[in-house]
N, C-alpha and C positions, 0 to 999 in steps of 0.2 A: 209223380216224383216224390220221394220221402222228403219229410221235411228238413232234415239236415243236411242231407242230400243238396236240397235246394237250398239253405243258408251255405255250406260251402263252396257251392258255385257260384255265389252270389260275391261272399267274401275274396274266393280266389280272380274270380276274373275285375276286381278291383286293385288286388293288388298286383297283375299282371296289364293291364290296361295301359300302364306310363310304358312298358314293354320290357320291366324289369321286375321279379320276383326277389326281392332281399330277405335275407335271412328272421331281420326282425315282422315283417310282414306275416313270415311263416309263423311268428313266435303268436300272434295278436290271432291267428284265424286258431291255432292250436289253444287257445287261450278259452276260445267263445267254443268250441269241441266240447272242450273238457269241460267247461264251466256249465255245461248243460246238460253233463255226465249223458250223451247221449251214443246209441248204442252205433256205428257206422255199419251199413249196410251195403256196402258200395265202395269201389278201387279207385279213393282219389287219384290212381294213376292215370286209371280208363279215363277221368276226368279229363285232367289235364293233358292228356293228349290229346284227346277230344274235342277241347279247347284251341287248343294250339294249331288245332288243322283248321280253324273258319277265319275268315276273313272279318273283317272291323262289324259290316253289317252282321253276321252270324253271331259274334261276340255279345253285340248291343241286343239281337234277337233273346238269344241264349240267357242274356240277364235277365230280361222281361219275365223269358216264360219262369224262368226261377223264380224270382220275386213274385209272380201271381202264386206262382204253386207255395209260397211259404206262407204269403200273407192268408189265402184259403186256408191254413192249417191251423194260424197263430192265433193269440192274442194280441190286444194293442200291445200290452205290456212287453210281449215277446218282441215284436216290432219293432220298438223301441229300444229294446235289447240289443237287438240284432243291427238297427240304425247306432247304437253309443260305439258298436264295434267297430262299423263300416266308416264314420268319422275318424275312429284311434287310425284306422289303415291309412286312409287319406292324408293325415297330417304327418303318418311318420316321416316321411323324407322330409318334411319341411317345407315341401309346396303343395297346392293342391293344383293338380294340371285340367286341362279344358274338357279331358273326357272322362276323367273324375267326377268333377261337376255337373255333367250330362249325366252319368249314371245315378248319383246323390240323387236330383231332380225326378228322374226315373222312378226309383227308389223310392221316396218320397209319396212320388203322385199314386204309387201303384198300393203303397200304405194308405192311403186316405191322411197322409198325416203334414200339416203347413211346414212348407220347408225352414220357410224363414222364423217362423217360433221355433222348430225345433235348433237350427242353427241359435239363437240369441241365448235357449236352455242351455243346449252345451257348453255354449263358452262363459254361461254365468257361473255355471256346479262350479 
């Protein structure tokens, strides 16, 4: 899977997860796109409908194998990146809901990177 490839599927199926895609969600994943001027290779459509046809288990599968397939690609630094993004998505509504959390944690573990320093980073900057 191309690597942005997999950070978009990473991004969208987080901000689709509560079971609601909002507009500003869209703006934050079009955000981390373009901020990494990176060349798309692939029909976010085919995605998300892709998406849209699996069930919760398929969902949580589908984020895995992304998040393997980016962090093989990345650096920490990128990582990181791509984790400052995936918290902006999380908090826009103003909650973070329970399979948010499950993903984050996912996410996290599949980075090599401590959730909970990274959580305490965030919210020091």
């Amino acid at each position: 899977m191309d690597k942005f490839q997999a950070a978009f599927e990473i991004l969208y199926i987080t901000s689709a997860i509560d079971g609601e895609v909002d507009n500003s969600e869209i703006d934050i994943i079009n955000e981390f796109i373009e901020s990494n001027d990176s060349n798309i290779n692939f029909s976010t459509r085919d995605i998300i409908d892709d998406i849209s046809m699996l069930n919760i288990d398929g969902i949580v599968n589908e984020f895995i194998k992304s998040a393997e397939s980016y962090a093989n690609q990345s650096s920490v630094s990128e990582k990181r990146i791509l984790l400052n993004f995936f918290m902006t998505l999380i908090i826009s509504d103003g909650e973070i809901e329970d399979n948010e959390k499950r993903l984050f944690l996912i996410l996290t573990e599949v980075f090599n990177i401590d959730s909970d320093k990274f959580i305490e980073n965030y919210f020091k900057d």
